[in-house]
mmCIF file as Biopython writes it, N, C-alpha, C and O atoms, coordinates in Angstrom:
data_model
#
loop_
_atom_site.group_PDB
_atom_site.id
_atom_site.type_symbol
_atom_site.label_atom_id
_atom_site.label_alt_id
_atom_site.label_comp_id
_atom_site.label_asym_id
_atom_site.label_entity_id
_atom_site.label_seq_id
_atom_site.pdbx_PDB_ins_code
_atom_site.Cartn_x
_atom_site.Cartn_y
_atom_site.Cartn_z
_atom_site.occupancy
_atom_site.B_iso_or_equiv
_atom_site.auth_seq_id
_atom_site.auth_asym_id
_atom_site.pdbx_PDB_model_num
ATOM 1   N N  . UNK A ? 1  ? 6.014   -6.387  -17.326 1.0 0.0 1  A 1 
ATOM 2   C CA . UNK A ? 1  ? 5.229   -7.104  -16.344 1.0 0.0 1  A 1 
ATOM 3   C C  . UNK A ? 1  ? 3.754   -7.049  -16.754 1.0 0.0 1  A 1 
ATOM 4   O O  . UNK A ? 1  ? 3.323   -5.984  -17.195 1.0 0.0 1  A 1 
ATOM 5   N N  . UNK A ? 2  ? 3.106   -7.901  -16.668 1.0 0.0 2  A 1 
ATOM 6   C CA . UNK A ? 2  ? 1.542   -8.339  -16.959 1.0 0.0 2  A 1 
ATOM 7   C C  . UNK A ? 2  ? 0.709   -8.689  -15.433 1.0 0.0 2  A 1 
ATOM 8   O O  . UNK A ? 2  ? 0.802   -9.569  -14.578 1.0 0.0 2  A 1 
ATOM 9   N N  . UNK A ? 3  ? -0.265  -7.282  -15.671 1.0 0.0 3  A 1 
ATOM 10  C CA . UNK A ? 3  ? -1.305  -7.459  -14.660 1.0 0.0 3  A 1 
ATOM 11  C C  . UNK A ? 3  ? -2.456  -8.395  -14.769 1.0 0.0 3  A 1 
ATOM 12  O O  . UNK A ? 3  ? -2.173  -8.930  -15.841 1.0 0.0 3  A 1 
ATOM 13  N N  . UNK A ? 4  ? -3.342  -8.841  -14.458 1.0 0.0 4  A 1 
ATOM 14  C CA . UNK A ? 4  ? -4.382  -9.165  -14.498 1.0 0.0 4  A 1 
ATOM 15  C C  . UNK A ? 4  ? -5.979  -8.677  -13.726 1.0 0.0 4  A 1 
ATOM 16  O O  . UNK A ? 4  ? -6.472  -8.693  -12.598 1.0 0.0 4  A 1 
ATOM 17  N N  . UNK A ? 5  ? -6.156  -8.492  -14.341 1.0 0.0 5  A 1 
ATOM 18  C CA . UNK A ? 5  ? -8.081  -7.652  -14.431 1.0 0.0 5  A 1 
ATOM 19  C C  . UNK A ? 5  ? -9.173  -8.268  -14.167 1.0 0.0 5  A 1 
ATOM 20  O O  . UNK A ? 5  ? -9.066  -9.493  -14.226 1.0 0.0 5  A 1 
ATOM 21  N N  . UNK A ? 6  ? -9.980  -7.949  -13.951 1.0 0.0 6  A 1 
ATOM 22  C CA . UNK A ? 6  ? -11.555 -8.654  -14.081 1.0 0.0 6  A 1 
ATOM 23  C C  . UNK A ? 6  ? -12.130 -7.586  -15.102 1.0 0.0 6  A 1 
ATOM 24  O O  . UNK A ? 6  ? -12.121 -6.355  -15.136 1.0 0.0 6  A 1 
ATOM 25  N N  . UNK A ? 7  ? -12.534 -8.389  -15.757 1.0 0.0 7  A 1 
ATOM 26  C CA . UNK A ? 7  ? -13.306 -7.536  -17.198 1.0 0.0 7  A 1 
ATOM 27  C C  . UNK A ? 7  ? -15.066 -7.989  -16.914 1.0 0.0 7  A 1 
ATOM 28  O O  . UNK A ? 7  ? -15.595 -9.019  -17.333 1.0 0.0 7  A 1 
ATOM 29  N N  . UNK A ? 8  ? -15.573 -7.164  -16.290 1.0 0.0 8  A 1 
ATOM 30  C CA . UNK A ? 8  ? -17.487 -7.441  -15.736 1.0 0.0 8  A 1 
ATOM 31  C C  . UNK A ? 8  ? -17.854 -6.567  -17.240 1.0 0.0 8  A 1 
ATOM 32  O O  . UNK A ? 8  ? -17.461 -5.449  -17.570 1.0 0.0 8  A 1 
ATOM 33  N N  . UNK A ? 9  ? -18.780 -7.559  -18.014 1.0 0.0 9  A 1 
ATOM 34  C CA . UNK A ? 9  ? -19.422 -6.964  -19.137 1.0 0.0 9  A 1 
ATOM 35  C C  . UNK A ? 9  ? -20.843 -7.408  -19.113 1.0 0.0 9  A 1 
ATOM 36  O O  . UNK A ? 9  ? -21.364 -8.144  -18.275 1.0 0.0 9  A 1 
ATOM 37  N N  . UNK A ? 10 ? -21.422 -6.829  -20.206 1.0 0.0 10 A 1 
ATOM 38  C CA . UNK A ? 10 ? -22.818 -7.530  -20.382 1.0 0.0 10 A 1 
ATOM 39  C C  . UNK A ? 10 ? -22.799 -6.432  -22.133 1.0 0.0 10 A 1 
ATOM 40  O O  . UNK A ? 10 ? -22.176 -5.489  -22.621 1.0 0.0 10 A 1 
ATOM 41  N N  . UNK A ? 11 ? -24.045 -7.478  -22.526 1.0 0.0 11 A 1 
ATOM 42  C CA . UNK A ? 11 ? -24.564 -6.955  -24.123 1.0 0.0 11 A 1 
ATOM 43  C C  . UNK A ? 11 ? -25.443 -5.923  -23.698 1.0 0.0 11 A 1 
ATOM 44  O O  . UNK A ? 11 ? -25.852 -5.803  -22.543 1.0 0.0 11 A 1 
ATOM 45  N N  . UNK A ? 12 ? -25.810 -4.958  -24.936 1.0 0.0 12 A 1 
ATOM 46  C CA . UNK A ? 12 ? -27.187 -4.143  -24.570 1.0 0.0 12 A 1 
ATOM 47  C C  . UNK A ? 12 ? -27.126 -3.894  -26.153 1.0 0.0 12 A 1 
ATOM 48  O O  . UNK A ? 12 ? -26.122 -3.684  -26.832 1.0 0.0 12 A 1 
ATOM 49  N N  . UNK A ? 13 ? -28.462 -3.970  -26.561 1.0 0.0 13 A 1 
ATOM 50  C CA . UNK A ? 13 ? -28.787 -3.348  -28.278 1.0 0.0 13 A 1 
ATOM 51  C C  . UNK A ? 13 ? -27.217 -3.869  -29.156 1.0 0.0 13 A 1 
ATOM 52  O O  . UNK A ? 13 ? -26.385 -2.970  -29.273 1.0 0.0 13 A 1 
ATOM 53  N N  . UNK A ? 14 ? -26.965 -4.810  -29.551 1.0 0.0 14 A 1 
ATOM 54  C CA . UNK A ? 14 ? -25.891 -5.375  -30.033 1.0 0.0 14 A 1 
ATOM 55  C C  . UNK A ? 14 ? -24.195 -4.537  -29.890 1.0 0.0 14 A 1 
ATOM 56  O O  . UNK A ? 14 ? -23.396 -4.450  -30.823 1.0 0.0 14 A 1 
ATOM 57  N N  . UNK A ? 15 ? -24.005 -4.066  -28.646 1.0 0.0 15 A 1 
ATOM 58  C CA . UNK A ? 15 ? -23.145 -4.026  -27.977 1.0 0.0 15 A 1 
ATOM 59  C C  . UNK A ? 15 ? -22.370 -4.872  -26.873 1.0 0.0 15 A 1 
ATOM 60  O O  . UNK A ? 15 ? -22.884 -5.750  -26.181 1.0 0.0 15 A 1 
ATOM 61  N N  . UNK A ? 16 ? -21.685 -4.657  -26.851 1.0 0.0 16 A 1 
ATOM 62  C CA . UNK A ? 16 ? -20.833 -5.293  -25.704 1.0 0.0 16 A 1 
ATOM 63  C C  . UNK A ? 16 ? -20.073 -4.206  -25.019 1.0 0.0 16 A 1 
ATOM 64  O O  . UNK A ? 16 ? -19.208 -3.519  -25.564 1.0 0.0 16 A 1 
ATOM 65  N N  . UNK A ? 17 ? -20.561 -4.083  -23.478 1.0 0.0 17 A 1 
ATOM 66  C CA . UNK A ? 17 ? -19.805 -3.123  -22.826 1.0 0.0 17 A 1 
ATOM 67  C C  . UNK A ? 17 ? -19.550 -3.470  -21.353 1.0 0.0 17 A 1 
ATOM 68  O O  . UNK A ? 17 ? -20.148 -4.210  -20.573 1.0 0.0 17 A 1 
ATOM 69  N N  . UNK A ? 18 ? -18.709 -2.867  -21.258 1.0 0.0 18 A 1 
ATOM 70  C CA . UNK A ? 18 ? -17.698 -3.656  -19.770 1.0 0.0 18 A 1 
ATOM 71  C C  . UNK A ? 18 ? -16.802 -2.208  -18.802 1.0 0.0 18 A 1 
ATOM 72  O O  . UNK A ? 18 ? -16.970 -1.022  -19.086 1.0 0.0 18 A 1 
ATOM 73  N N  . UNK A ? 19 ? -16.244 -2.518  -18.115 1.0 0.0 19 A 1 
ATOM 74  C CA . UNK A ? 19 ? -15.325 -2.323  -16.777 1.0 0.0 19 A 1 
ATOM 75  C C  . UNK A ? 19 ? -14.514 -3.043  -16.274 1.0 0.0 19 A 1 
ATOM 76  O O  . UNK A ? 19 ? -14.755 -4.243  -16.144 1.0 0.0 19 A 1 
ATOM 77  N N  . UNK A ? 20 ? -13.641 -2.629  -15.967 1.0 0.0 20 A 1 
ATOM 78  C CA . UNK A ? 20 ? -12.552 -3.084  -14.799 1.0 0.0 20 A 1 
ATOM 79  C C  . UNK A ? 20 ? -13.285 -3.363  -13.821 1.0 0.0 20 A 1 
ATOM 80  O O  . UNK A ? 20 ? -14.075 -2.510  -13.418 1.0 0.0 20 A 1 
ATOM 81  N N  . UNK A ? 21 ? -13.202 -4.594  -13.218 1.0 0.0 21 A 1 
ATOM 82  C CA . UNK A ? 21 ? -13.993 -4.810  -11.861 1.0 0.0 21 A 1 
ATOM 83  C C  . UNK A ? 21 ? -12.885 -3.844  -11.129 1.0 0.0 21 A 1 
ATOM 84  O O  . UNK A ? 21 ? -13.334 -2.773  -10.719 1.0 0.0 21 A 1 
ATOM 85  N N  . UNK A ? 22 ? -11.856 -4.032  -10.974 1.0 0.0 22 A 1 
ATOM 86  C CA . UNK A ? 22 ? -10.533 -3.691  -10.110 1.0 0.0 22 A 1 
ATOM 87  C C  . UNK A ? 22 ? -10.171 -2.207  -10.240 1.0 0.0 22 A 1 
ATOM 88  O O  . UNK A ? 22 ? -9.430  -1.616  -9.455  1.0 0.0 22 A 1 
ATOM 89  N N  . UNK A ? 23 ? -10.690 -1.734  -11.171 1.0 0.0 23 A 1 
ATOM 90  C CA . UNK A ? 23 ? -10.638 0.089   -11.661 1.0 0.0 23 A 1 
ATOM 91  C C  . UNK A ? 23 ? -11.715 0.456   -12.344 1.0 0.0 23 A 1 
ATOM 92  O O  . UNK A ? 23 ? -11.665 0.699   -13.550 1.0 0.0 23 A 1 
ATOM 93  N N  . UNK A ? 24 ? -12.800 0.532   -11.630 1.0 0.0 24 A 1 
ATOM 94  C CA . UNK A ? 24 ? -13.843 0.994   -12.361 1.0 0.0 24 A 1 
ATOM 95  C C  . UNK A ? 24 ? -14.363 1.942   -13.460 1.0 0.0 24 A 1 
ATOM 96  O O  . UNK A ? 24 ? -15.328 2.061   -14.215 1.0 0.0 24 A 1 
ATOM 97  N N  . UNK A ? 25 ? -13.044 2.637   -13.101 1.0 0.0 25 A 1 
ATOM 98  C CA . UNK A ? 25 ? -13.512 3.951   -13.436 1.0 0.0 25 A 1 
ATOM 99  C C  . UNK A ? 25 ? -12.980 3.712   -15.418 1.0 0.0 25 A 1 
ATOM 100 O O  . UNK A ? 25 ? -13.199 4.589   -16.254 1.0 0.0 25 A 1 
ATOM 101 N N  . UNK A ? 26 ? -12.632 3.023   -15.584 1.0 0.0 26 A 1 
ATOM 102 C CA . UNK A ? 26 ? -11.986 2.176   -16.735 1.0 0.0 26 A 1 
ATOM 103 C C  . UNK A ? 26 ? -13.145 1.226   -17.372 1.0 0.0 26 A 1 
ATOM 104 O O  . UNK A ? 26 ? -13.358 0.049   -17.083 1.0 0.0 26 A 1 
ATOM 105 N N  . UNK A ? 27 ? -13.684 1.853   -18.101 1.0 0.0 27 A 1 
ATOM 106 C CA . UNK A ? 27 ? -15.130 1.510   -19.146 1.0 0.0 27 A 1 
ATOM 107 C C  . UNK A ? 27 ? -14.766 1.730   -20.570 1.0 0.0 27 A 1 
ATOM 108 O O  . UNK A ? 27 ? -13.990 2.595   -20.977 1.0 0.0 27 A 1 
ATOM 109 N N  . UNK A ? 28 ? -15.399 0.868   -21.272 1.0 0.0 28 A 1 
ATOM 110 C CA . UNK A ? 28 ? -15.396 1.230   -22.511 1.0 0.0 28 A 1 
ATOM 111 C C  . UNK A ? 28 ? -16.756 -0.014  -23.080 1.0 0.0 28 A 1 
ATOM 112 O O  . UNK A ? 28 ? -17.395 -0.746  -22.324 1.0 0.0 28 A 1 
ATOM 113 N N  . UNK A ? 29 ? -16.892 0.069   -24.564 1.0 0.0 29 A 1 
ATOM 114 C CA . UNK A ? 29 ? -17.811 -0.554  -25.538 1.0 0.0 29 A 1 
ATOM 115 C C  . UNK A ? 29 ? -16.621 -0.783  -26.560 1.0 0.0 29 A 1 
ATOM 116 O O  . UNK A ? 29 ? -15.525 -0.274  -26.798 1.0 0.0 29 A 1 
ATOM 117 N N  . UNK A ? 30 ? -17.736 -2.242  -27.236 1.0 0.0 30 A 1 
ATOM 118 C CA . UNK A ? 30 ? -17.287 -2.139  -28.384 1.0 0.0 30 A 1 
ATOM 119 C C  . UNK A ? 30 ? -18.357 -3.142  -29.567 1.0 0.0 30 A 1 
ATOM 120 O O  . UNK A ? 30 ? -19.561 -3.169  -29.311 1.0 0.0 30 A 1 
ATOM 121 N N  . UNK A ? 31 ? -17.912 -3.808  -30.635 1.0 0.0 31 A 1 
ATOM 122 C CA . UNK A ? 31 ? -19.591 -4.413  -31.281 1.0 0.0 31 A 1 
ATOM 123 C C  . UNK A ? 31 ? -19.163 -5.877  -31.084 1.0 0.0 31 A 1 
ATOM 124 O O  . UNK A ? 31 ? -19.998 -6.728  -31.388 1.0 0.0 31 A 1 
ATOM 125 N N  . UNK A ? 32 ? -18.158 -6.216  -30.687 1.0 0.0 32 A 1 
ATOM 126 C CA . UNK A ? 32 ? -17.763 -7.693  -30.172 1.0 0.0 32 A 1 
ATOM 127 C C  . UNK A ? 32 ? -16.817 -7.816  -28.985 1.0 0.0 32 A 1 
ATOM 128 O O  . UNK A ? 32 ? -15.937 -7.092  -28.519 1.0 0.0 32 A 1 
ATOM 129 N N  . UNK A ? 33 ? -17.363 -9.087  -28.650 1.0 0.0 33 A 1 
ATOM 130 C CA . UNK A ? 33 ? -16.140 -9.083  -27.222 1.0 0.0 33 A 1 
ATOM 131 C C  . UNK A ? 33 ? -14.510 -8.620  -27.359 1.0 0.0 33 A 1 
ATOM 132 O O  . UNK A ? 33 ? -13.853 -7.926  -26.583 1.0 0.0 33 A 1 
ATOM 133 N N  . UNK A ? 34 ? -14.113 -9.246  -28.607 1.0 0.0 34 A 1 
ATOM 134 C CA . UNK A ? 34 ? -12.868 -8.773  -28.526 1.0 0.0 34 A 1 
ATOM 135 C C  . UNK A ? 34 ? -12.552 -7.195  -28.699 1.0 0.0 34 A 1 
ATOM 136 O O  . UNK A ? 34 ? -11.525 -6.688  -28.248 1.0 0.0 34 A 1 
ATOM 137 N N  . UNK A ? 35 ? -13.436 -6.553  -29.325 1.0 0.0 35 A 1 
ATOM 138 C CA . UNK A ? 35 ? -12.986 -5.112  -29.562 1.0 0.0 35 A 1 
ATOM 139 C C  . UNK A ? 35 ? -13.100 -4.566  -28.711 1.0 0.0 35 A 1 
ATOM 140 O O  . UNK A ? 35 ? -12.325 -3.648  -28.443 1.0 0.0 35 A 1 
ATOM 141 N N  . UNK A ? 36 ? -14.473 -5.022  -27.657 1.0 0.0 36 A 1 
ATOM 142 C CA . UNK A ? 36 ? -14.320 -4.441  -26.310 1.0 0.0 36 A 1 
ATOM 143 C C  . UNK A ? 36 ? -13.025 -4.569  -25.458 1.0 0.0 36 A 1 
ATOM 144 O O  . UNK A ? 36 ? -12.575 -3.616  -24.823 1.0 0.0 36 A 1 
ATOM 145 N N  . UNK A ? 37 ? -12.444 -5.821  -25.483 1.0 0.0 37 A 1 
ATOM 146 C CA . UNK A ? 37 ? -11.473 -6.263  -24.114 1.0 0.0 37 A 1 
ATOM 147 C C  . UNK A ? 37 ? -10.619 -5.252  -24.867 1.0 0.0 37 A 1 
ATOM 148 O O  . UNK A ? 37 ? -10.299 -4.275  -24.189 1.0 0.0 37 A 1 
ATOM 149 N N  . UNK A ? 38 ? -10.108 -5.281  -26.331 1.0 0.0 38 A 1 
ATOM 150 C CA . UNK A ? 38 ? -8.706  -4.418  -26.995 1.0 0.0 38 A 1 
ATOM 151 C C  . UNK A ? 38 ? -9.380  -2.912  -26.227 1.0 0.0 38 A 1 
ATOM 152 O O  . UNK A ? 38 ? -8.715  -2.270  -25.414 1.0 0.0 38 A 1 
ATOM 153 N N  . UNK A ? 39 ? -10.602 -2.565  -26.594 1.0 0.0 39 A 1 
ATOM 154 C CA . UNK A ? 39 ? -10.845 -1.005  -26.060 1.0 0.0 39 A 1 
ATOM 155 C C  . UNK A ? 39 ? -10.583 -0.630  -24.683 1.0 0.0 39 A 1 
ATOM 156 O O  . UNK A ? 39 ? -10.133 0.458   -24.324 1.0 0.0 39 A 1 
ATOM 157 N N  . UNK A ? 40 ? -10.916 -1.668  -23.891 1.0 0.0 40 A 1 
ATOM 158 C CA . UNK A ? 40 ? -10.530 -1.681  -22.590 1.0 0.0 40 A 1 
ATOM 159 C C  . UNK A ? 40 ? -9.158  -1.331  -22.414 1.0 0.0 40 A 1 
ATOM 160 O O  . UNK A ? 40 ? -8.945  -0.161  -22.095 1.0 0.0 40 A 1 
ATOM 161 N N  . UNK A ? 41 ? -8.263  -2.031  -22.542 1.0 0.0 41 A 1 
ATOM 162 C CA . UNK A ? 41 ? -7.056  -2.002  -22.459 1.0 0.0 41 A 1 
ATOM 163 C C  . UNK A ? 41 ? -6.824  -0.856  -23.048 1.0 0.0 41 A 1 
ATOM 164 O O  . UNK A ? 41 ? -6.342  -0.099  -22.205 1.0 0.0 41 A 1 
ATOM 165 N N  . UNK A ? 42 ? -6.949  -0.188  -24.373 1.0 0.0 42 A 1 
ATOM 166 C CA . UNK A ? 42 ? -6.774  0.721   -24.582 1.0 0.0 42 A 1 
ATOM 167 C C  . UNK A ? 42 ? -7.010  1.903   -23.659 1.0 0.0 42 A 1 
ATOM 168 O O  . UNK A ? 42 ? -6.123  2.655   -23.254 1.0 0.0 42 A 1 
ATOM 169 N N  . UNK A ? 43 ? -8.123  1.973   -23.412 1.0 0.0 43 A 1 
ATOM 170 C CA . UNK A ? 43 ? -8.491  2.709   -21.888 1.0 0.0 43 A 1 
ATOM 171 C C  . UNK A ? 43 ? -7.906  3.218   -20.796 1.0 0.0 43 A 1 
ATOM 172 O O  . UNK A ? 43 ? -8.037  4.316   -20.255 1.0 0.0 43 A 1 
ATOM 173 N N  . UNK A ? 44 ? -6.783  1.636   -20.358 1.0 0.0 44 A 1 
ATOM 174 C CA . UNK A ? 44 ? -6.519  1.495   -19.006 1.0 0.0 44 A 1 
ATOM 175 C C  . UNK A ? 44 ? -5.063  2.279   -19.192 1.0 0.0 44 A 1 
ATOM 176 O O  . UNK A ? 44 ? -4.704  3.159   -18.410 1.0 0.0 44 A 1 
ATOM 177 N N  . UNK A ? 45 ? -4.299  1.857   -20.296 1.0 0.0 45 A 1 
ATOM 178 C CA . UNK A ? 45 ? -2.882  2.531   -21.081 1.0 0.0 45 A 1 
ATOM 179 C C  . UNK A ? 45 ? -3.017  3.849   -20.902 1.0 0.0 45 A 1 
ATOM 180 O O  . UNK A ? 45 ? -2.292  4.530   -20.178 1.0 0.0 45 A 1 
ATOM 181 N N  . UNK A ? 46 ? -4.139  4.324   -21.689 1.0 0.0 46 A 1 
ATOM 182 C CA . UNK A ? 46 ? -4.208  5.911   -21.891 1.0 0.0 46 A 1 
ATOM 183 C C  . UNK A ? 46 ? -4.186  6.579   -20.562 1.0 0.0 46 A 1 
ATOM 184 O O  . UNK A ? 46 ? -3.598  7.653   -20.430 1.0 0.0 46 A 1 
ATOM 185 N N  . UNK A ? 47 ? -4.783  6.011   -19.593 1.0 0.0 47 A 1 
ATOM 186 C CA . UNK A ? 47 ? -5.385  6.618   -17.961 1.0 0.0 47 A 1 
ATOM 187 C C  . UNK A ? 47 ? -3.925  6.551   -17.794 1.0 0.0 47 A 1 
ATOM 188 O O  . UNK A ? 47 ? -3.310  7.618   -17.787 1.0 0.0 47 A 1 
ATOM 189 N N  . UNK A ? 48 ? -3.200  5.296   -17.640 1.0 0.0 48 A 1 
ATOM 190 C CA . UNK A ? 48 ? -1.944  5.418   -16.956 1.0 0.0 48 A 1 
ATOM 191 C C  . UNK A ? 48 ? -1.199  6.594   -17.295 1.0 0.0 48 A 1 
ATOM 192 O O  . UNK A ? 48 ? -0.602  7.316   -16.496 1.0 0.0 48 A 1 
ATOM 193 N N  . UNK A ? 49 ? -1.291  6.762   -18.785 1.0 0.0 49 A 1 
ATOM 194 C CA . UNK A ? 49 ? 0.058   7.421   -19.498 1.0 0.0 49 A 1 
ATOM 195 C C  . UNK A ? 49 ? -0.780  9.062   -19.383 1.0 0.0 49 A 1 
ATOM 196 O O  . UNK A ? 49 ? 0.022   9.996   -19.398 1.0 0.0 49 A 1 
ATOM 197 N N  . UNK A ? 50 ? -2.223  9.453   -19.278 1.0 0.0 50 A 1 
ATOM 198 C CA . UNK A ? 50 ? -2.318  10.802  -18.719 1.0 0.0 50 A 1 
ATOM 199 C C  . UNK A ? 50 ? -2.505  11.189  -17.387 1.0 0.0 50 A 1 
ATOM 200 O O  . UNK A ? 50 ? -2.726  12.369  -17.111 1.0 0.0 50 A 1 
ATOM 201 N N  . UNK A ? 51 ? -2.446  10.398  -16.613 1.0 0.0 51 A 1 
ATOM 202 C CA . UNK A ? 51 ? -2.749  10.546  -15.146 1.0 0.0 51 A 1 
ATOM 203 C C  . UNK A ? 51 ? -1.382  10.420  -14.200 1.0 0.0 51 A 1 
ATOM 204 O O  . UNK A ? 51 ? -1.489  10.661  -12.998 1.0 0.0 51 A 1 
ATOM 205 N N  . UNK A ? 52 ? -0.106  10.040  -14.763 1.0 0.0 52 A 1 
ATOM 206 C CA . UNK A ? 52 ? 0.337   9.574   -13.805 1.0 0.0 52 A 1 
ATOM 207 C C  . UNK A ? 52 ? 0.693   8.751   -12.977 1.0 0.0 52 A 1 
ATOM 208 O O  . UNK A ? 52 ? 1.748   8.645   -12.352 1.0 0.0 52 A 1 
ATOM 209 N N  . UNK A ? 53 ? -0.443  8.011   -12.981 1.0 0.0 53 A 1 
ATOM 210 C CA . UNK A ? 53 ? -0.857  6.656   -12.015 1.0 0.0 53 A 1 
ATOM 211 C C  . UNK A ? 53 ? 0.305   5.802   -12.321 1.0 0.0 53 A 1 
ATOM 212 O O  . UNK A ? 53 ? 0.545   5.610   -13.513 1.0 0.0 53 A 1 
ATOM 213 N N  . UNK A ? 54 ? 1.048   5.271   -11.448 1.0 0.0 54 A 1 
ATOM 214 C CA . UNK A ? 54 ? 1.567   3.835   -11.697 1.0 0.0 54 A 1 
ATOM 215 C C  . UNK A ? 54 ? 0.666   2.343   -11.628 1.0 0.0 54 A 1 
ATOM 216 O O  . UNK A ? 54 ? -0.399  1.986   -11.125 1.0 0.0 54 A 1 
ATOM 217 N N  . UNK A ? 55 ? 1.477   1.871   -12.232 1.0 0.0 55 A 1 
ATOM 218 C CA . UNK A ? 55 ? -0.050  0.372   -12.316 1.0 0.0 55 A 1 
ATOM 219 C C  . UNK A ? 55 ? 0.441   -0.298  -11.269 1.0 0.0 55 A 1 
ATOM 220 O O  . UNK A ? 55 ? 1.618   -0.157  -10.939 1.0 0.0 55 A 1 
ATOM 221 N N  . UNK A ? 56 ? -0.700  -1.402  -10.381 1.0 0.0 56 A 1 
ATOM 222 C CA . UNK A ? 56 ? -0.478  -2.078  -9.452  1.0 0.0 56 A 1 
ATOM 223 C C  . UNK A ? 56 ? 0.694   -2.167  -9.167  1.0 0.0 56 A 1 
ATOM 224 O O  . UNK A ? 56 ? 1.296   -1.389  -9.906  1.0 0.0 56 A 1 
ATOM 225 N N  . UNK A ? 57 ? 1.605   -2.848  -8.288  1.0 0.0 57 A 1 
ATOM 226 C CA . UNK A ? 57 ? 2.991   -3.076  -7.906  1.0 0.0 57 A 1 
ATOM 227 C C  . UNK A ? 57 ? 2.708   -4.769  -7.913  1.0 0.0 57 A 1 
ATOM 228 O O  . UNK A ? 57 ? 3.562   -5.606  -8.203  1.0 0.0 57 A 1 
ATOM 229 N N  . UNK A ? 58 ? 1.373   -5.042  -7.541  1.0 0.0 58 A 1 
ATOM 230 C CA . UNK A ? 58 ? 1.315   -6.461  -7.023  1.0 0.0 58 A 1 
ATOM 231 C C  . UNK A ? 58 ? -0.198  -6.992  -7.262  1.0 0.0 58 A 1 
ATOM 232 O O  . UNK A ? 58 ? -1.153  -6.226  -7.136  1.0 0.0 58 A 1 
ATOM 233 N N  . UNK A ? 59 ? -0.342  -8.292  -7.598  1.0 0.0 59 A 1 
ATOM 234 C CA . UNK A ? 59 ? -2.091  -8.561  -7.940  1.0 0.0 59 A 1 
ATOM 235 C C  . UNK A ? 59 ? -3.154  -8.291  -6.477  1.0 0.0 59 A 1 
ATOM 236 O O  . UNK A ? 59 ? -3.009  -8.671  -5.315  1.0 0.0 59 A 1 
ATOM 237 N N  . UNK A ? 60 ? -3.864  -7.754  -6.910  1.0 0.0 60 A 1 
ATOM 238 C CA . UNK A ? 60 ? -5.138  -7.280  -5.069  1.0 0.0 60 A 1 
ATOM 239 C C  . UNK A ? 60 ? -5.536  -9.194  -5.158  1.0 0.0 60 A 1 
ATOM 240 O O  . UNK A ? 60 ? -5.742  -10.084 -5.983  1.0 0.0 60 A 1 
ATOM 241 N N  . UNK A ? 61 ? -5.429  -8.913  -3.407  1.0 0.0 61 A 1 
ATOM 242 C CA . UNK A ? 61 ? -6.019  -9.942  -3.078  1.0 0.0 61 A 1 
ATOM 243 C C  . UNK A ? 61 ? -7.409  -9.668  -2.709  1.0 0.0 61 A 1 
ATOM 244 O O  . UNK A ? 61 ? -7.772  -8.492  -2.714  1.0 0.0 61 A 1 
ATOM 245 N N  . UNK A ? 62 ? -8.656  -11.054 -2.230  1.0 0.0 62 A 1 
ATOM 246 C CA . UNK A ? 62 ? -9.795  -10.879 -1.995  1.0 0.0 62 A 1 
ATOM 247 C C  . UNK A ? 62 ? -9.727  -11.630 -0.542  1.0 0.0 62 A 1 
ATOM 248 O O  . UNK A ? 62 ? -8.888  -12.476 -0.231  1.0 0.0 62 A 1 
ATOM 249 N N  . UNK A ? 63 ? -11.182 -10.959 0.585   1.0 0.0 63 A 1 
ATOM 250 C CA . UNK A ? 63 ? -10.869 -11.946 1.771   1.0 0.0 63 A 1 
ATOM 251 C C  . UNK A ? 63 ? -12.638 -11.577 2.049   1.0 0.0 63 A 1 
ATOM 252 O O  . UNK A ? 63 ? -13.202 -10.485 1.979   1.0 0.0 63 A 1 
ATOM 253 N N  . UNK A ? 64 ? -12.965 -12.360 2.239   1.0 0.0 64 A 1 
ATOM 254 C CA . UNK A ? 64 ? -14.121 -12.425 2.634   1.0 0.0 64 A 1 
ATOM 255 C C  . UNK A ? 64 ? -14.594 -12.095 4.027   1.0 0.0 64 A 1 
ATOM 256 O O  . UNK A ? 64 ? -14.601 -13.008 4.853   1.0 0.0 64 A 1 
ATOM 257 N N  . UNK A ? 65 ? -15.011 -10.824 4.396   1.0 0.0 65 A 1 
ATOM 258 C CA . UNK A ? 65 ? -15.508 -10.491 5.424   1.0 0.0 65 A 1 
ATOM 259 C C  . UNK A ? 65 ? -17.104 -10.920 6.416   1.0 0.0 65 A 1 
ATOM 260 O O  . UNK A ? 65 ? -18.175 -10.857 5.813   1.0 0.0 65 A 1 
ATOM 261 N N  . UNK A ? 66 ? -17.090 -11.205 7.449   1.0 0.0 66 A 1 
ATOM 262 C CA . UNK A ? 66 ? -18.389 -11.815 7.952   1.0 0.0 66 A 1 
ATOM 263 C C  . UNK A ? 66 ? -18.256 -10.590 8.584   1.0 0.0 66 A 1 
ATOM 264 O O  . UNK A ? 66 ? -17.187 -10.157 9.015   1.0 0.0 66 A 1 
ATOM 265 N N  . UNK A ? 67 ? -20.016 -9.659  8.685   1.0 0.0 67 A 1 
ATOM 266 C CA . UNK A ? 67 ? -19.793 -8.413  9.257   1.0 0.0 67 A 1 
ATOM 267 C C  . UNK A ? 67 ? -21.389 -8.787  9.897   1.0 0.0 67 A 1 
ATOM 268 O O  . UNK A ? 67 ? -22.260 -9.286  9.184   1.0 0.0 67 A 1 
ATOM 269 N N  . UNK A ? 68 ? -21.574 -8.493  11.189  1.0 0.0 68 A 1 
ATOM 270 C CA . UNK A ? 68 ? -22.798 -8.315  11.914  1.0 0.0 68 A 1 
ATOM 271 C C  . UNK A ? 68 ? -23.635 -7.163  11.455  1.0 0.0 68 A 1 
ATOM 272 O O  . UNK A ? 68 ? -23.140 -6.059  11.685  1.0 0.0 68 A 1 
ATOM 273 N N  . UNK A ? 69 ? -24.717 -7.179  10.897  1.0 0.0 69 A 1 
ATOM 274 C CA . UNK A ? 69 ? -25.568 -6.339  10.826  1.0 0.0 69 A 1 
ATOM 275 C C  . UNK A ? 69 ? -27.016 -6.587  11.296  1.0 0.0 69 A 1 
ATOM 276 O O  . UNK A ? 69 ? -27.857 -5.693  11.203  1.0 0.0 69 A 1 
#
């Protein structure tokens, strides 16, 4: 089964480095976009396979909240 991610990146000093919008805690770099997204993923594998964690069951939905402040 294939999840899908939000990959939030930006450049800095000829890097490319990013996050999981959806698992933050899931960062990595790399010197081009693609080595980043492969490092990423690499990342997200390793967390699963030392942590335990099972991966999503189902894609997160988004809902837009109107909140009085």
């Amino acid at each position: 089964m294939k999840e899908f991610f939000t990959l939030e990146y930006w450049e800095d000093r000829g890097w490319f480095i990013g996050r999981l919008r959806d698992v933050p805690e899931i960062f990595s770099h790399g010197r081009s976009l693609e080595e980043l997204k492969a490092n990423v993923i690499d990342a997200y594998q390793m967390t699963l396979q030392t942590s335990g964690i099972e991966p999503p069951c189902s894609t997160p939905r988004l809902l837009e909240l109107g909140i009085e402040v």
